[in-house]
Backbone bond lengths (Angstrom), bond angles and torsions (degrees), N, CA, C in turn:
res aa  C-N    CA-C-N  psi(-1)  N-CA   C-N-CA  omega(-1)  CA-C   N-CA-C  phi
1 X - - - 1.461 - - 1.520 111.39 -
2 X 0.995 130.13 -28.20 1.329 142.05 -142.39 1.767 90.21 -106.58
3 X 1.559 107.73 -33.25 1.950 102.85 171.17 0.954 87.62 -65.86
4 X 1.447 134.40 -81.83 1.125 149.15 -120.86 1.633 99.92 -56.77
5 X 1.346 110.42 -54.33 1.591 114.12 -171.16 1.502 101.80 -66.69
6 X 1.241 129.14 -47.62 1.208 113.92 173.10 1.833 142.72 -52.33
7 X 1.718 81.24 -28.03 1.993 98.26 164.48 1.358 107.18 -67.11
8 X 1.667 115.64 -37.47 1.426 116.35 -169.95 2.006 95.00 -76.30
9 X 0.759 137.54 -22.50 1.433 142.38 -155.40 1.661 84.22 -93.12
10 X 1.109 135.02 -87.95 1.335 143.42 163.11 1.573 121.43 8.56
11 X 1.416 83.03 -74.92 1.856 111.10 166.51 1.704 119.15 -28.09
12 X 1.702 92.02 -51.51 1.378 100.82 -156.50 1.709 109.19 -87.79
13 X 1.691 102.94 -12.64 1.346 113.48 -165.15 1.479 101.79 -98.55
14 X 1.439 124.05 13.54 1.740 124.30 -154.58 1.531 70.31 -130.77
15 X 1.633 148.32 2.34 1.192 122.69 150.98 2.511 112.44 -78.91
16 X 1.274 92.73 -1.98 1.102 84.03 -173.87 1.655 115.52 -92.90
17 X 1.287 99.69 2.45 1.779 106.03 160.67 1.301 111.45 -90.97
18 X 1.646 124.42 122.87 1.044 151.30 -91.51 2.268 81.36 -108.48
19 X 0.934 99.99 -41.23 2.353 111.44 173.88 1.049 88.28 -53.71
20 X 1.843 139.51 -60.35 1.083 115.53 -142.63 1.522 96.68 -79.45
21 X 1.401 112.79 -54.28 1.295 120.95 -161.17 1.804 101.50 -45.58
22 X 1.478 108.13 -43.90 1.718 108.93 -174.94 1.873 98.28 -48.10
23 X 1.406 128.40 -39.10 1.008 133.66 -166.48 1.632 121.57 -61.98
24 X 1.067 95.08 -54.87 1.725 137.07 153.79 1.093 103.61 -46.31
25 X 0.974 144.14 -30.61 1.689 129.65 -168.94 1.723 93.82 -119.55
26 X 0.424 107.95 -26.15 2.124 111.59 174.16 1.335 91.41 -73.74
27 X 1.033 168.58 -49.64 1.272 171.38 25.45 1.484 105.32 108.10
28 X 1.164 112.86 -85.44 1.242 134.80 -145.65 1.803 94.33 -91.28
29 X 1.600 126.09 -27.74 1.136 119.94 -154.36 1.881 94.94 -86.36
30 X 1.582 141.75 -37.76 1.194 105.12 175.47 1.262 117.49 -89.22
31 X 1.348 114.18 34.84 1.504 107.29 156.06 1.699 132.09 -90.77
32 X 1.380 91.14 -30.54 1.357 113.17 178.10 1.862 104.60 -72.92
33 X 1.448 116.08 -41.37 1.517 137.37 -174.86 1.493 82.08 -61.40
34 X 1.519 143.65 -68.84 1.423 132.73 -163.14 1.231 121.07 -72.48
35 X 1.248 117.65 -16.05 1.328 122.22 148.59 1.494 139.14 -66.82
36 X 1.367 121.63 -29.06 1.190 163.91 166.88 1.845 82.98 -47.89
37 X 1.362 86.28 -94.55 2.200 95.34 -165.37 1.504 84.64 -44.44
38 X 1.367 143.21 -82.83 1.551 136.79 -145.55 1.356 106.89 -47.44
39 X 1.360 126.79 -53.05 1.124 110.67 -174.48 1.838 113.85 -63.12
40 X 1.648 117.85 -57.68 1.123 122.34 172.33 1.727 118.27 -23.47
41 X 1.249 109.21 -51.12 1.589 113.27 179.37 1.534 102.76 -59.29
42 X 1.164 109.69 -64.83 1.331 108.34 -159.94 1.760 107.28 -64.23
43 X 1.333 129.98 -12.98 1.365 141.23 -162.26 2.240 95.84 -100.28
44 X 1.305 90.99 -40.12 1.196 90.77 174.92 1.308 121.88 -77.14
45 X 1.614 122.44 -37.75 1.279 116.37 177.77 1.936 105.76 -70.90
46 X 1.054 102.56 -36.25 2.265 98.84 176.90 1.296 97.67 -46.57
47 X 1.520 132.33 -67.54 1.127 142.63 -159.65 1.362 124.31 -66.88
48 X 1.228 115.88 -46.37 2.022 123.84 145.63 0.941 108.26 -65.08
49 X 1.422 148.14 -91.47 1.444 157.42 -138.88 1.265 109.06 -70.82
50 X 2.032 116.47 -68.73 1.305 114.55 177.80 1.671 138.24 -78.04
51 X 1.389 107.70 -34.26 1.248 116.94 -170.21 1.896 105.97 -59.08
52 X 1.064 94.27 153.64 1.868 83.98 175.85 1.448 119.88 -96.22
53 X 1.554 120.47 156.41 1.637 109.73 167.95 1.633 129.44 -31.33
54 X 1.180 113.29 141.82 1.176 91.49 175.70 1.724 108.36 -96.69
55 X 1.225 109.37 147.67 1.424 115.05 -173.85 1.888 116.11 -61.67
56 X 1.102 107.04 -31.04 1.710 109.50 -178.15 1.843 86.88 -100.16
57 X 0.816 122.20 -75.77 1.301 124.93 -176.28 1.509 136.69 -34.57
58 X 1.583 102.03 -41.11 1.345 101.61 -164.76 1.360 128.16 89.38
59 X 1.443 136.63 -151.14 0.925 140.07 161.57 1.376 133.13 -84.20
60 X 2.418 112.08 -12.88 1.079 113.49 -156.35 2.158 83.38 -88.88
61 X 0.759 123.85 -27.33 1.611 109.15 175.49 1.728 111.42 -30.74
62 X 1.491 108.99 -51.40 1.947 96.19 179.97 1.293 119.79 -39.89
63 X 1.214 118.59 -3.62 1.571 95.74 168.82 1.448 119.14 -103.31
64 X 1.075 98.48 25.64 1.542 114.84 171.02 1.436 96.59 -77.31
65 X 1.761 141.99 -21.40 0.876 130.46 -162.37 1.870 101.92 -99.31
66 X 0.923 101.06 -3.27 1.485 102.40 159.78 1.855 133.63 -119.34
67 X 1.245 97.41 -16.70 1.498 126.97 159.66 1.953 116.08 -49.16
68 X 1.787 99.24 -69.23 1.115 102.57 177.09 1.499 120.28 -70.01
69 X 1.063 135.26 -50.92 1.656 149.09 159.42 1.688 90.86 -6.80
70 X 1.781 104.37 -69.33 1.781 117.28 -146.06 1.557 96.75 -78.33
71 X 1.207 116.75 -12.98 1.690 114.81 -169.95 1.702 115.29 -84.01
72 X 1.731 93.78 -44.85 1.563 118.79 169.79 1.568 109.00 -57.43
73 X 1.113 129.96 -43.68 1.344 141.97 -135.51 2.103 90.00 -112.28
74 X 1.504 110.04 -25.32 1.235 105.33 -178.43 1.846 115.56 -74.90
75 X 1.687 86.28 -39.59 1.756 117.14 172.50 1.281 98.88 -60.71
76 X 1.053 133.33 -69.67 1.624 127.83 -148.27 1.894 101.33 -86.16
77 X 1.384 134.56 -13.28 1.411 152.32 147.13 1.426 108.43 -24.76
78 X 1.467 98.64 -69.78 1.077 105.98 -154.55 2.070 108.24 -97.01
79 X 1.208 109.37 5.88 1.450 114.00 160.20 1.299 97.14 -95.30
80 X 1.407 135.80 -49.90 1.211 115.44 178.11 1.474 139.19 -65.61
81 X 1.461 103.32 -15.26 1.753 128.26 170.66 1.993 100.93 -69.92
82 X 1.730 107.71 -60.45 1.378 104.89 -177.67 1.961 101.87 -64.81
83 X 0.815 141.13 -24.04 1.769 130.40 -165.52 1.563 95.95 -78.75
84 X 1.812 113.95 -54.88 1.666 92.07 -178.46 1.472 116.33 -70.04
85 X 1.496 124.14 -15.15 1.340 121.71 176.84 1.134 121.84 -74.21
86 X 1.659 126.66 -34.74 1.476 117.88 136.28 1.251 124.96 -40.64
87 X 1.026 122.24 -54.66 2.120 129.09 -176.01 1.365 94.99 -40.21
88 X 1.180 107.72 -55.46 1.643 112.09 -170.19 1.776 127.15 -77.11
89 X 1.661 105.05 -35.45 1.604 104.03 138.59 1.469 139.96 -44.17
90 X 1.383 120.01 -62.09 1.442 125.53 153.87 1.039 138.79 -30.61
91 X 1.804 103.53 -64.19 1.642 106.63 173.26 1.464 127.46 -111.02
92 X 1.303 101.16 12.37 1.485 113.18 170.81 1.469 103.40 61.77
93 X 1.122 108.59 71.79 1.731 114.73 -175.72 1.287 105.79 -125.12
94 X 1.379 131.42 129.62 1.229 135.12 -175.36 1.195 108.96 -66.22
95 X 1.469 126.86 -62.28 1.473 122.46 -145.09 1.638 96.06 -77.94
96 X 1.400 118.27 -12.24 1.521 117.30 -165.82 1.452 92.27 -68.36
97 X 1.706 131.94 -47.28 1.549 125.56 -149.54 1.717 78.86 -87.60
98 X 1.259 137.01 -20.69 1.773 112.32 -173.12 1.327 107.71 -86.55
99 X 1.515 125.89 4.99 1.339 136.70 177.99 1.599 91.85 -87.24
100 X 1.047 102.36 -65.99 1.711 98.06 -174.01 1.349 108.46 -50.63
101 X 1.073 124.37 -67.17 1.572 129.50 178.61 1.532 105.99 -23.32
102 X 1.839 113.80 -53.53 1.320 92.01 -152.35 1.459 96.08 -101.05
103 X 1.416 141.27 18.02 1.298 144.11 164.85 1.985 102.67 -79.03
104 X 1.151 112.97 -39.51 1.703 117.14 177.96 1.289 109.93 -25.32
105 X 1.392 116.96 -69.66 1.544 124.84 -154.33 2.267 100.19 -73.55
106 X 1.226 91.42 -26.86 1.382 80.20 -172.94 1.677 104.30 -96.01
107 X 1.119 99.51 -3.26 1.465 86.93 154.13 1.515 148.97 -100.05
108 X 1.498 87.49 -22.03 1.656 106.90 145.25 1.772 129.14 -61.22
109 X 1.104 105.41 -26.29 1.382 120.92 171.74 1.759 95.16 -70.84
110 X 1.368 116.45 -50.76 1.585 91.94 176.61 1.323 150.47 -102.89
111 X 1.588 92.38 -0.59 1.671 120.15 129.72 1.402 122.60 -5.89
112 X 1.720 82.39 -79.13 1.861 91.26 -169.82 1.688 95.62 -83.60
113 X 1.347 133.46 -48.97 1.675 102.00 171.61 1.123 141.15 -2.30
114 X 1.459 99.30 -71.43 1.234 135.10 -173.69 1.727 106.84 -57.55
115 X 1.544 100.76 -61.26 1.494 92.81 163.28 1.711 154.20 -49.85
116 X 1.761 85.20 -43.21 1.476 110.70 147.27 1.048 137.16 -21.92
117 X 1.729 95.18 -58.87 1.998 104.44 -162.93 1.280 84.97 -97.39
118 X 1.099 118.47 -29.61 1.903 101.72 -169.93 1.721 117.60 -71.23
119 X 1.922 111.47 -17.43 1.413 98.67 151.29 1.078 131.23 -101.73
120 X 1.316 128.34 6.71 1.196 139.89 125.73 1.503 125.40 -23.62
121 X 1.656 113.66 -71.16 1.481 121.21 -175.59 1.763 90.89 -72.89
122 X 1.393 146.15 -45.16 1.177 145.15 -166.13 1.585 112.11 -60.83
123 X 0.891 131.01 -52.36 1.558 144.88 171.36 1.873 102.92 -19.66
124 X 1.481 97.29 -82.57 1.645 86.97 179.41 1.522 117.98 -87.74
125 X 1.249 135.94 18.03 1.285 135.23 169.14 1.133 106.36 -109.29
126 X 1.560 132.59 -38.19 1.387 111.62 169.99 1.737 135.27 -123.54
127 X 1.632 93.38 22.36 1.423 134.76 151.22 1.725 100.74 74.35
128 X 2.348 102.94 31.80 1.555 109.64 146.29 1.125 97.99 -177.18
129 X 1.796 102.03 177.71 1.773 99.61 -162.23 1.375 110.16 -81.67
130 X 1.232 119.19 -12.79 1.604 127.58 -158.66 1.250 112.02 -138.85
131 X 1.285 136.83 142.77 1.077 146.34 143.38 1.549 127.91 -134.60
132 X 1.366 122.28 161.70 2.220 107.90 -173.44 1.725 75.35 -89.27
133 X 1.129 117.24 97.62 1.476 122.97 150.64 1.554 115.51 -102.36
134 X 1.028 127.17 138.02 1.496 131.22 -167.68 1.314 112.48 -57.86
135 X 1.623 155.28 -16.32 1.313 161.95 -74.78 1.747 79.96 169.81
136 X 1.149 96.03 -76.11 1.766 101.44 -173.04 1.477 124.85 -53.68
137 X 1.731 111.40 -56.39 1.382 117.87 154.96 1.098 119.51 -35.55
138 X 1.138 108.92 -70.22 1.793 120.25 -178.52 2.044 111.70 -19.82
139 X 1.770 94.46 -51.93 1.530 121.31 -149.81 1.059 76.46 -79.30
140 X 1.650 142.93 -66.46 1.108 129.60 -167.92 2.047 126.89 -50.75
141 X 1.416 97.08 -22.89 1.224 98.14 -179.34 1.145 112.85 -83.05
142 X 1.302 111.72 -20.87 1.524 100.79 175.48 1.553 117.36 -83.36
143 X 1.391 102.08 -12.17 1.692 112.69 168.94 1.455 108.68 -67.53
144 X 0.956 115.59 -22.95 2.138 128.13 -175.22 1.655 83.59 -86.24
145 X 1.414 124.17 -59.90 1.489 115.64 -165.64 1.789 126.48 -47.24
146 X 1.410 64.32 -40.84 2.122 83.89 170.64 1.465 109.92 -59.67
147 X 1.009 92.74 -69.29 1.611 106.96 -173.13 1.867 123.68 -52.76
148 X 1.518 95.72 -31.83 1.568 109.44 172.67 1.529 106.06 -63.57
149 X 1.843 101.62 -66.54 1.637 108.68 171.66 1.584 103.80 -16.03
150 X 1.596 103.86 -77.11 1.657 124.57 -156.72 1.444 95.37 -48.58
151 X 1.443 144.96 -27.07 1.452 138.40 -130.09 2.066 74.91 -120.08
152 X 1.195 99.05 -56.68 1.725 109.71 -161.96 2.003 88.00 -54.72
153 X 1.103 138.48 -47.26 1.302 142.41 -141.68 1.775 83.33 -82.29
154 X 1.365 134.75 -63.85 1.172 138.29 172.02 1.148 151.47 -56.89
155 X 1.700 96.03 -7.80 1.627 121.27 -176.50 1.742 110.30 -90.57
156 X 1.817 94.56 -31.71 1.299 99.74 173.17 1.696 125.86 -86.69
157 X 0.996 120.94 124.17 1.592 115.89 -176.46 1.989 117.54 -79.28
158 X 1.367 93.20 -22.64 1.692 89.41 173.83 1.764 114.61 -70.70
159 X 0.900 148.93 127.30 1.317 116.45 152.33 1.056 142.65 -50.63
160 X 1.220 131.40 -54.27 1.436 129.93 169.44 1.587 120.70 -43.38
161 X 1.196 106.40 -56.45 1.793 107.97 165.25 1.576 119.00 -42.50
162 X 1.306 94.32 -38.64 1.861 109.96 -168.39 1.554 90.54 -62.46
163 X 2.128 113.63 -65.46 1.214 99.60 -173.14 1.973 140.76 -60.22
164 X 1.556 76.65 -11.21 1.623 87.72 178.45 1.792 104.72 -71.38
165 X 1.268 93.65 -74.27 1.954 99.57 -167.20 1.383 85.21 -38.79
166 X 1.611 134.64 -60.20 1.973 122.77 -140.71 1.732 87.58 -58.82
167 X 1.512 103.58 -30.03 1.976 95.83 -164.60 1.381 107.69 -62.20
168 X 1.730 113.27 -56.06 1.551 94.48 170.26 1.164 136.05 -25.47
169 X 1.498 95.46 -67.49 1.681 106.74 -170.95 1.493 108.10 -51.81
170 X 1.198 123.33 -63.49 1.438 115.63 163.86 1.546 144.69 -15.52
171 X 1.871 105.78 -45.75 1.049 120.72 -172.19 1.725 99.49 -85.94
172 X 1.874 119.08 -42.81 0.799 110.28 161.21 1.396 155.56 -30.71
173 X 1.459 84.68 -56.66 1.946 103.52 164.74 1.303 122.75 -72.93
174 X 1.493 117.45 -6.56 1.538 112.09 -168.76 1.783 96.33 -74.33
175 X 1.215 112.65 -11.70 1.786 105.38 179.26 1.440 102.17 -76.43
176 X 1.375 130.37 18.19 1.689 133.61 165.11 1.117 98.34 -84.64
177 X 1.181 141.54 -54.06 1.306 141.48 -171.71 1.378 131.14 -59.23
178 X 1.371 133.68 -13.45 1.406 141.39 140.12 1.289 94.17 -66.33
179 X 0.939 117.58 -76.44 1.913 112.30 -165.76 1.789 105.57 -25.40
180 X 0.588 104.97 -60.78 1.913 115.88 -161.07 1.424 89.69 -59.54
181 X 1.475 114.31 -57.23 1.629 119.28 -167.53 1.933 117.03 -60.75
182 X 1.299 105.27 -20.70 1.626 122.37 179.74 1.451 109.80 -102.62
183 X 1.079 93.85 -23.53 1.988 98.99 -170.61 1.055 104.38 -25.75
184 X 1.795 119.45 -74.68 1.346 113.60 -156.26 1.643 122.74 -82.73
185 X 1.663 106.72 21.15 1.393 120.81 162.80 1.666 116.10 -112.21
186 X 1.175 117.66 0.32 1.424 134.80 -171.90 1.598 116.18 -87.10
187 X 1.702 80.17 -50.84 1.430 94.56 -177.56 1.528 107.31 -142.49
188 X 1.750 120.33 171.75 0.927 135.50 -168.15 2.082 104.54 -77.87
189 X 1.215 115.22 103.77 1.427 109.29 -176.89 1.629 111.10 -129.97
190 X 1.387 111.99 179.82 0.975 124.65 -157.02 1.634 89.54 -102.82
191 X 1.107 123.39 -41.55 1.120 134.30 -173.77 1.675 121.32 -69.04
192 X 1.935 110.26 112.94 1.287 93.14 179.97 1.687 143.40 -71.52
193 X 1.130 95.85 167.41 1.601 87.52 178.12 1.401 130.68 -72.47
194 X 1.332 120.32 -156.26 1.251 116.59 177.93 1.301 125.13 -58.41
195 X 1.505 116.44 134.50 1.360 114.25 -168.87 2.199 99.38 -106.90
196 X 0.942 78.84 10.44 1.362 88.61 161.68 1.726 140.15 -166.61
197 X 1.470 125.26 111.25 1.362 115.00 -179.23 2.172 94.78 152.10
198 X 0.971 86.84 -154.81 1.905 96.53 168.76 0.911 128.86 -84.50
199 X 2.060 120.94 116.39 1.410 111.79 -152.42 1.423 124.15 100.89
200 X 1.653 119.97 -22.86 1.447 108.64 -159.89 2.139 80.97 -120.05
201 X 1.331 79.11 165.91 1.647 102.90 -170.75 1.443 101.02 -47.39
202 X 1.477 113.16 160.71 1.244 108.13 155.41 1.639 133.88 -95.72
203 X 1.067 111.34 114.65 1.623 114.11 -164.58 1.901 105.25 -86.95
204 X 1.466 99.59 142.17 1.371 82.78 169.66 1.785 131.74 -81.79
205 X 1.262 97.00 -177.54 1.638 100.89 -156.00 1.580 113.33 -53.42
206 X 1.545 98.56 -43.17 1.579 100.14 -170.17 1.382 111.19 -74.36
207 X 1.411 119.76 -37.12 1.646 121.61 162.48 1.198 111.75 -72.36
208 X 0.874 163.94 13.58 1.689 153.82 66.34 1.359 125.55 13.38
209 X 1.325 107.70 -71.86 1.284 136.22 -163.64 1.571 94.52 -75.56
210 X 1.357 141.31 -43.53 1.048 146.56 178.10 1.548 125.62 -78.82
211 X 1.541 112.45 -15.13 1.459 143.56 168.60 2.299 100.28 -64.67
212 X 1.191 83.86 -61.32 1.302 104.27 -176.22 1.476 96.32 -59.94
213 X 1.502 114.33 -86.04 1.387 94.51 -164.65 1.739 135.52 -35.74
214 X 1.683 118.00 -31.07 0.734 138.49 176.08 1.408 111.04 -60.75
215 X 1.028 131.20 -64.16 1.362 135.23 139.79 1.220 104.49 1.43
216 X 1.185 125.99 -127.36 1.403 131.58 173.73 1.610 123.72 -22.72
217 X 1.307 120.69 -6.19 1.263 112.51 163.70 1.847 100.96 -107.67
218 X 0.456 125.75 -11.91 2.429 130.54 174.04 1.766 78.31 -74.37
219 X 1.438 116.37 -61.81 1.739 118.54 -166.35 1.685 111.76 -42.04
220 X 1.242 96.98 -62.32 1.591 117.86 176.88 1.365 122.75 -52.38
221 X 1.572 123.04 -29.86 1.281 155.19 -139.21 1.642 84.64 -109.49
222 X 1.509 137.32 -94.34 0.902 139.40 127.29 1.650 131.39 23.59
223 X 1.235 115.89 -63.43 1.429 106.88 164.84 1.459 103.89 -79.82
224 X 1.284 138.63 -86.65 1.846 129.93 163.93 1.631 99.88 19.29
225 X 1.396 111.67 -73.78 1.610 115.78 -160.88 1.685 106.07 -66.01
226 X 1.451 107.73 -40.70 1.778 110.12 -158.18 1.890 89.55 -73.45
227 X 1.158 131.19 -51.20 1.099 149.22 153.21 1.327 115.65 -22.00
228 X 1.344 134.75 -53.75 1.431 120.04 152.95 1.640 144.55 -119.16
229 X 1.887 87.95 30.98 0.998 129.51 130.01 1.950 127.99 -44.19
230 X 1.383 99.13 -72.65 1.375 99.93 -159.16 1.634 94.26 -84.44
231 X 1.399 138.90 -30.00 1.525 125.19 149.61 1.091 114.64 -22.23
232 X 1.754 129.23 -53.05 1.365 123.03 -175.68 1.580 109.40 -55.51
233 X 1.978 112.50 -63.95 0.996 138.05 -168.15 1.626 100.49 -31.74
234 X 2.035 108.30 -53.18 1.266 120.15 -154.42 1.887 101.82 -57.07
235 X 1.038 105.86 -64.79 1.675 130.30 172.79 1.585 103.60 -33.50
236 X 0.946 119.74 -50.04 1.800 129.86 179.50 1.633 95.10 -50.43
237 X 1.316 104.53 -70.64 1.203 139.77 -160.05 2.142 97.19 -49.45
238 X 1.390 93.93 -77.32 1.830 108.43 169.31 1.007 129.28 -81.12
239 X 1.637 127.47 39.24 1.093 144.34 -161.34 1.486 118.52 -77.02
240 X 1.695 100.11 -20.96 1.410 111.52 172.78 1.311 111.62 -114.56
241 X 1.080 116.14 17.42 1.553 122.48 166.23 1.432 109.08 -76.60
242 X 1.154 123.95 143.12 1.604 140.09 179.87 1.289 110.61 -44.24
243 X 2.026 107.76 -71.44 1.142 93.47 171.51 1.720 132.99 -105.44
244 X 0.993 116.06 37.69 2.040 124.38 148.15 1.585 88.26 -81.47
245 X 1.096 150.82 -55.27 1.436 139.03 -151.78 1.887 104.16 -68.24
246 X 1.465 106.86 -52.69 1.555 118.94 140.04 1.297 117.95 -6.06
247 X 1.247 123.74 -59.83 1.595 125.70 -137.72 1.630 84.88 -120.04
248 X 1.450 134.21 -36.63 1.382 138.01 150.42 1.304 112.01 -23.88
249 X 1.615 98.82 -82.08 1.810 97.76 -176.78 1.665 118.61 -63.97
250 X 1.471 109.56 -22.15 1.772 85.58 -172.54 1.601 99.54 -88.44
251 X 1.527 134.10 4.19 0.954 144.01 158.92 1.855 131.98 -44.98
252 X 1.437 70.94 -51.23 1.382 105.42 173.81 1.587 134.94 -89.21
């Protein structure tokens, strides 16, 4: 038992050299991508088609079903961007800082979503697109955090230096992410609270049910992209490796 678990231990750790993992993620990424559209359709038609008006709202609330997805998905991005960028500070692991690298851009992408639809949904509910509301600021800073990362990762020409400083900054900023998530219990805001859990309104089932699916398709959506994302990153990265140069030319 004791081989056996160790072949299985082995196994799982020979995805963390940077060929296999490129392999592994070519693999794995249009599966997650067909999941991505299936769920989206079906999340989009509950949320247009099934969910009902909302009575204070109207109809402009549905974009809560793309609002919340990009806001969650911006928060939980960017803890998961700073944890492998630590992994990769600590133990000096390559593929950990090209994980971070290639999670950045798609999390800035839902950054500004998130921001997007929320002055979008803000306009006729709170009669403008913007306000310094604590919830909003917050979101925006972490839209600067992304974007600094992305700017800090490119400014430097070594890699290793690049992955160190982007890791700081990363690990640094991840204390934005409580902030944003407490805001509208911290302080007095304009911005509502949770639309789901203990405490928050009760929504009905199918706008629920359509909250969720959506969810899981931004989730799905998201790995697909970071996934052939960091293939690119990897190739950048092993460009003088034998075989990325390999996979260059029969590419080509």
């Amino acid at each position: 038992m004791t081989a056996t678990a160790t072949s299985d231990s082995l196994s799982i750790f020979r995805f963390a050299s940077p060929p296999e993992f490129y392999r592994l993620a070519g693999w794995l990424a249009p599966w997650f991508a067909v999941l991505a559209a299936l769920l989206a359709a079906i999340g989009l038609y509950l949320g247009f088609f099934v969910a009902p008006t909302d009575a204070q709202q109207g109809d402009v609330y549905r974009v809560i079903f793309i609002h919340v997805p990009a806001a969650w998905m911006a928060m939980f991005l960017y803890l998961v961007m700073a944890f492998w960028a630590g992994v990769g500070l600590v133990f000096n692991t390559r593929l950990s800082s090209l994980l971070a690298h290639a999670i950045a851009p798609t999390g800035a992408l839902m950054a500004a979503l998130a921001l997007w639809t929320g002055a979008f949904w803000g306009r006729p509910t709170w009669g403008t697109y913007w306000v310094w509301d604590a919830r909003l600021t917050s979101t925006l800073i972490l839209l600067f955090l992304y974007l600094g990362y992305l700017a800090l990762v490119a400014a430097i020409d070594e890699p290793r230096r690049a992955d160190r400083a982007s890791a700081v900054l990363a690990l640094v900023g991840a204390v934005n992410v409580p902030i944003i998530y407490f805001s509208v219990k911290w302080w007095n805001t304009l911005h509502q609270g949770s639309s789901i859990g203990p405490g928050s309104g009760q929504m009905a089932r199918s706008m629920l049910a359509a909250m969720l699916v959506m969810v899981f398709a931004v989730w799905m959506y998201c790995i697909a992209v970071i996934l052939i994302r960091v293939r690119a990153v990897i190739l950048e990265r092993e460009r003088t490796a034998g075989w990325a140069q390999a996979v260059a030319t029969a590419a080509s």
